[in-house]
C-alpha positions as CSV (number, residue, x, y, z in Angstrom):
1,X,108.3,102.7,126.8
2,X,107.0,99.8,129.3
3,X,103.2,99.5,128.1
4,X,100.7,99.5,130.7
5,X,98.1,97.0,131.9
6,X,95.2,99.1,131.4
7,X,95.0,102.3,129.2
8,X,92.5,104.7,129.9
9,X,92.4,105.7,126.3
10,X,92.4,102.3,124.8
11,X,88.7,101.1,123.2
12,X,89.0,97.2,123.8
13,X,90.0,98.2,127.7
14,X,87.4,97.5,130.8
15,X,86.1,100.5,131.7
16,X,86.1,101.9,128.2
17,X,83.2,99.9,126.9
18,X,81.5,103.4,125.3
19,X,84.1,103.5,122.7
20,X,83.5,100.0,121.3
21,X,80.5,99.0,119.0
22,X,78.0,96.7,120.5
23,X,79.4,93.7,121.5
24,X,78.9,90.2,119.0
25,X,79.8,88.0,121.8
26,X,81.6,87.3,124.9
27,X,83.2,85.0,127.1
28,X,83.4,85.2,130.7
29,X,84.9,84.2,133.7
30,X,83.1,82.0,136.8
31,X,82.7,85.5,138.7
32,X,81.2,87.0,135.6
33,X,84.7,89.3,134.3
34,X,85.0,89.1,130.3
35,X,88.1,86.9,129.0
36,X,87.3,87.6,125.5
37,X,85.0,89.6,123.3
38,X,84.1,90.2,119.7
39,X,82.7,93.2,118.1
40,X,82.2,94.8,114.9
41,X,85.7,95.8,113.5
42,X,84.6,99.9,113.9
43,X,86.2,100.8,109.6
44,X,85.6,97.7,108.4
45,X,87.2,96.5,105.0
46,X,83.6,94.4,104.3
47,X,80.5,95.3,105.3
48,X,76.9,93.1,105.0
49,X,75.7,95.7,103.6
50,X,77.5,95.7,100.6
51,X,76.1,93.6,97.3
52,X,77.7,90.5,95.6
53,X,76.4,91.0,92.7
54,X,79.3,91.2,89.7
55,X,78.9,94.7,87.6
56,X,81.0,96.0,84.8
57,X,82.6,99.2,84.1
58,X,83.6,99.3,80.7
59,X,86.3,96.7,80.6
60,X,86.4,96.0,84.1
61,X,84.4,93.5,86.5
62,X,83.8,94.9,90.1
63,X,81.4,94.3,93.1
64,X,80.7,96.0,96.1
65,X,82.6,95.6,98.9
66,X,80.3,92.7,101.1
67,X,81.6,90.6,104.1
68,X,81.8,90.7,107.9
69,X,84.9,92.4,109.6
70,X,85.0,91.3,113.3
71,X,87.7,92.1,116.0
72,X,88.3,89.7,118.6
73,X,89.6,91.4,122.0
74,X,92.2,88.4,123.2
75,X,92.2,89.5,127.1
76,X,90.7,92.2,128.7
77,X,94.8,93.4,130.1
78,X,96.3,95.8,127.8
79,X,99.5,94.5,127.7
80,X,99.2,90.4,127.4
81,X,100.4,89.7,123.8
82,X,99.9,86.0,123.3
83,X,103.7,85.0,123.8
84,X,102.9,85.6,127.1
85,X,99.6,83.9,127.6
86,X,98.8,80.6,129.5
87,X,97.6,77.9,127.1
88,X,94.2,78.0,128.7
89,X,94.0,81.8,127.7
90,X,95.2,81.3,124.4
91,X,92.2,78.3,124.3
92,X,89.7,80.9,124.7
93,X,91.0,83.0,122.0
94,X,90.6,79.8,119.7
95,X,87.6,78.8,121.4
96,X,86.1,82.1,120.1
97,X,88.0,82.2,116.7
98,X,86.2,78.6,116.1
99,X,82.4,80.1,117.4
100,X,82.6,82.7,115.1
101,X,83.8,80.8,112.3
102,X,81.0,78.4,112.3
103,X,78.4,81.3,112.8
104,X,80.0,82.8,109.8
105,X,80.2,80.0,107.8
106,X,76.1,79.0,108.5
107,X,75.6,82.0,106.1
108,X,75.1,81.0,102.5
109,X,76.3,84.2,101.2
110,X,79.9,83.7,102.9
111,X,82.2,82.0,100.7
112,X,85.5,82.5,102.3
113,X,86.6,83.2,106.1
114,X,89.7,84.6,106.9
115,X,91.4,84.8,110.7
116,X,94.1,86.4,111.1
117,X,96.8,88.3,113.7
118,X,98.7,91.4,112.7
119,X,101.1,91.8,115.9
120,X,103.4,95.1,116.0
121,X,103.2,98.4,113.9
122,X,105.2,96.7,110.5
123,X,102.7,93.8,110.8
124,X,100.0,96.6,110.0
125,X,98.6,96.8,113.4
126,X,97.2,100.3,114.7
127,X,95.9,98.8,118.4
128,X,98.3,98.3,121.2
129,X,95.6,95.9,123.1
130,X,95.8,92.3,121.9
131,X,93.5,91.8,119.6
132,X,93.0,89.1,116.1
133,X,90.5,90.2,113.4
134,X,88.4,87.9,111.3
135,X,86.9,88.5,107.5
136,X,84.5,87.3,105.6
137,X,84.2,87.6,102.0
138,X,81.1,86.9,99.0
139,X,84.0,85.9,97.0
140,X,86.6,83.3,96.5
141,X,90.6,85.5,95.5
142,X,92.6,84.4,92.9
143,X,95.4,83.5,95.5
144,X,93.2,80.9,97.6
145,X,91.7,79.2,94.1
146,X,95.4,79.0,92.7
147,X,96.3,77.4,96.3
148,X,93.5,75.0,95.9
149,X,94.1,74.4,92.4
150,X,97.8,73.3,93.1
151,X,96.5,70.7,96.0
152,X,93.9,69.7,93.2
153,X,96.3,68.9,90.8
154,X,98.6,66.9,93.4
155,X,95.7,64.9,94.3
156,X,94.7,64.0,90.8
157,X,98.1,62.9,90.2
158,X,99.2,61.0,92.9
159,X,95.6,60.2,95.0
160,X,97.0,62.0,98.2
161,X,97.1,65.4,99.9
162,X,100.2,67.5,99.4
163,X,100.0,68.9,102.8
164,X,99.9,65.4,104.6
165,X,103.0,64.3,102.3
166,X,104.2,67.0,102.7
167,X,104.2,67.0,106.9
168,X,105.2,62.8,106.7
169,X,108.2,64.0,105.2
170,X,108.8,66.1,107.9
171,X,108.0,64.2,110.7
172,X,110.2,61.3,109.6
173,X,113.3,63.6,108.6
174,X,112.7,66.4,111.4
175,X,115.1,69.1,110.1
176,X,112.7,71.7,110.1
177,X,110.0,70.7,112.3
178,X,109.9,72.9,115.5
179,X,107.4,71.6,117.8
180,X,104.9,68.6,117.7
181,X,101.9,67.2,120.2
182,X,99.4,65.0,119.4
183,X,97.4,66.7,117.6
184,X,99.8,69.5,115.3
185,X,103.2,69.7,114.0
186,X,105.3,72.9,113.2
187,X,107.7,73.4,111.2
188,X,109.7,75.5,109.3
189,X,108.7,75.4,104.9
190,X,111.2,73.5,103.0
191,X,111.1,76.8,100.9
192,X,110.0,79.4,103.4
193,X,109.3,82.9,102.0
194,X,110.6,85.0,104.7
195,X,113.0,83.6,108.1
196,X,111.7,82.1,110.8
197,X,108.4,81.3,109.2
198,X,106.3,78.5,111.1
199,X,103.4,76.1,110.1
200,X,101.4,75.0,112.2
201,X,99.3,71.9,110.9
202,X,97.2,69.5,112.3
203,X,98.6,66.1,111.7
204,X,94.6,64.3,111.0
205,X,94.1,65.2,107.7
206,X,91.0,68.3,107.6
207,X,90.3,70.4,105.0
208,X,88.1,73.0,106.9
209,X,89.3,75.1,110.4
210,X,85.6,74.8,111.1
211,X,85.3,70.5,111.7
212,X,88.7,70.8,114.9
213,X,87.5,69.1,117.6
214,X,87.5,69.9,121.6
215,X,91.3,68.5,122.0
216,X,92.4,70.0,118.4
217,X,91.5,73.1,120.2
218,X,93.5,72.7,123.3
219,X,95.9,71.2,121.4
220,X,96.5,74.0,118.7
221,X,96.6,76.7,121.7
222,X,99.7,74.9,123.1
223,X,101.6,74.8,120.3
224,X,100.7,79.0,119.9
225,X,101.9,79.3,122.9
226,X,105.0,77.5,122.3
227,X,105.9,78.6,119.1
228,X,104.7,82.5,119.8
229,X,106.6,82.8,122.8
230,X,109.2,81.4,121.5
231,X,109.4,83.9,118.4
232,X,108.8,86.5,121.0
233,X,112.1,85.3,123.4
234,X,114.1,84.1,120.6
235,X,113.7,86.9,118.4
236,X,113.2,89.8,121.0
237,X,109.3,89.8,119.9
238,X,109.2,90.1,116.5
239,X,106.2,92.2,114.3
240,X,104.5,88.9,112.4
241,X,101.2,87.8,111.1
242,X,99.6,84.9,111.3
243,X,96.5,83.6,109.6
244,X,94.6,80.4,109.4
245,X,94.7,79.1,105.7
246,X,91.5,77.1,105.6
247,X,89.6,76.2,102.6
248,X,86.2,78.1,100.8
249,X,82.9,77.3,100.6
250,X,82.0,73.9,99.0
251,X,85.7,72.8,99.0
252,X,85.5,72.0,102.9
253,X,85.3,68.1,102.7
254,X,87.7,67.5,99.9
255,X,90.2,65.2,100.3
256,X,92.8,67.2,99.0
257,X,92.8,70.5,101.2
258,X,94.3,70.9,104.4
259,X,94.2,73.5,106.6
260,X,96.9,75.2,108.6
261,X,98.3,78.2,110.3
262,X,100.6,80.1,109.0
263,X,103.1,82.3,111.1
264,X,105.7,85.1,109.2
265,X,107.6,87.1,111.5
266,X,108.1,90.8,109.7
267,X,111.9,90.2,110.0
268,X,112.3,91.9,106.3
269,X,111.3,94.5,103.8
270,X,110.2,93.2,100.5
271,X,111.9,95.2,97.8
272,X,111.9,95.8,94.1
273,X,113.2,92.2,92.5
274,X,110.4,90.5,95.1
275,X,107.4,93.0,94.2
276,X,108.3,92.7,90.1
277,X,109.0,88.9,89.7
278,X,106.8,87.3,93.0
279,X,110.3,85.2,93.8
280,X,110.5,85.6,97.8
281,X,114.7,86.4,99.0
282,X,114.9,84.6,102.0
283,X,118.5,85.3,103.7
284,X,118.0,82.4,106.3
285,X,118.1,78.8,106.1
286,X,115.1,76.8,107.2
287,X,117.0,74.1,108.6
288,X,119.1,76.7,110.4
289,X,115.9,78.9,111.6
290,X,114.1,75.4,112.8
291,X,117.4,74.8,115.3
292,X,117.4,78.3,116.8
């Protein structure tokens, strides 16, 4: 069914303002309308309320769950997904995804932001209006420390980051890279873990989201617009996630991290040989998926 502009029953719509919690922060238009708003995500994963202190439970180490869990509200029309957004809307969005991240990120008790997109019902979203969340965490996961870990070891090895040899080799062979301004290159991973997966990563070398300049911004929301509408003519608008992969706390101005963001469309159900061995089955070819 077509989905409509404006819902009546929709919380992030105009009009429907006592539904949301109280509003972080806004952005608005020269005759005062909202273009994009952040509020308090209303069952949040994290709370600040929560402790970081470590405790044990017999064998087991734990802590309480603390963080921030924000919603950003893209547009104030109910039916704009960000395929179909102007590059100057999509700005705003990163304009606001940036804000928050550095507000975040002046906490000392923050050691990892996350910001991420879960677009259609397989990509775990439960909100119709477009909308990206952002999460904060006391605590550094296993995954992002094995990530860094890797880039660590590169560097140690060779004196150079893995991501910028790893986008040079790109650039100069271009079988996989999809779209490229001045600022970013995307491409499809050499080993991509599901099809059509995109990169997007900014070609000066920057560990942290949080140190992008003005024309990184406009920049980075041109090539989301490209490579998200795209995805959504191309591939009859796929479910996906995306999520900016930036480093922790205290790692931001090392020379071997690298931040990007990370697009996988939700193109396939991860079975029993994926869940039991952590070996991604990825039908498609990345060279192929990059030429489509």
């Amino acid at each position: 069914s077509k989905v409509p502009a404006h819902d009546k029953e929709c919380p992030f719509c105009t009009g429907n303002e006592g539904m949301l919690p109280p509003v972080i922060m806004e952005t608005l238009s020269s005759d005062g309308r909202w273009q994009v708003r952040v509020v308090p995500n209303k069952f949040p994963a994290l709370t600040p309320k929560g402790k970081r202190e470590r405790y044990t439970e017999g064998i087991y180490v734990a802590m309480q769950g603390y963080g921030h869990h924000e919603v950003i509200i893209e547009t104030p029309v109910h039916n704009r997904q960000m395929g179909k957004m102007s590059s100057e809307e999509i700005g705003l969005v990163v304009e606001t995804y940036h804000k928050r991240y550095t507000d975040l990120m002046g906490k000392n008790e923050n050691m990892m932001i996350i910001i991420f997109r879960n677009h259609g019902l397989r990509a775990g979203t439960s909100l119709l209006h477009p909308h990206s969340q952002l999460i904060s965490t006391g605590m550094v996961p296993h995954y992002i420390r094995w990530r860094e870990e890797a880039a660590q070891r590169y560097f140690d090895e060779w004196g150079r980051c893995v991501f910028c040899d790893m986008l040079e080799y790109e650039m100069k062979y271009k079988l996989r890279v999809v779209f490229e301004n001045r600022s970013f290159a995307a491409v499809v991973p050499f080993a991509a873990d599901v099809p059509f997966e995109v990169w997007i990563m900014p070609k000066n070398h920057k560990a942290d989201f949080g140190d992008i300049g003005d024309e990184e911004k406009s920049d980075l929301a041109a090539a989301m617009k490209n490579i998200l509408g795209k995805l959504a003519v191309k591939l009859n608008d796929p479910d996906y996630n995306y999520v900016i992969n930036t480093s922790a706390r205290y790692r931001a101005n090392e020379p071997q991290l690298h931040w990007y963001l990370q697009i996988r469309p939700r193109l396939m159900t991860v079975a029993g040989f994926e869940i039991g061995s952590g070996i991604s089955i990825n039908p498609s070819m990345p060279e192929e998926d990059a030429e489509f």
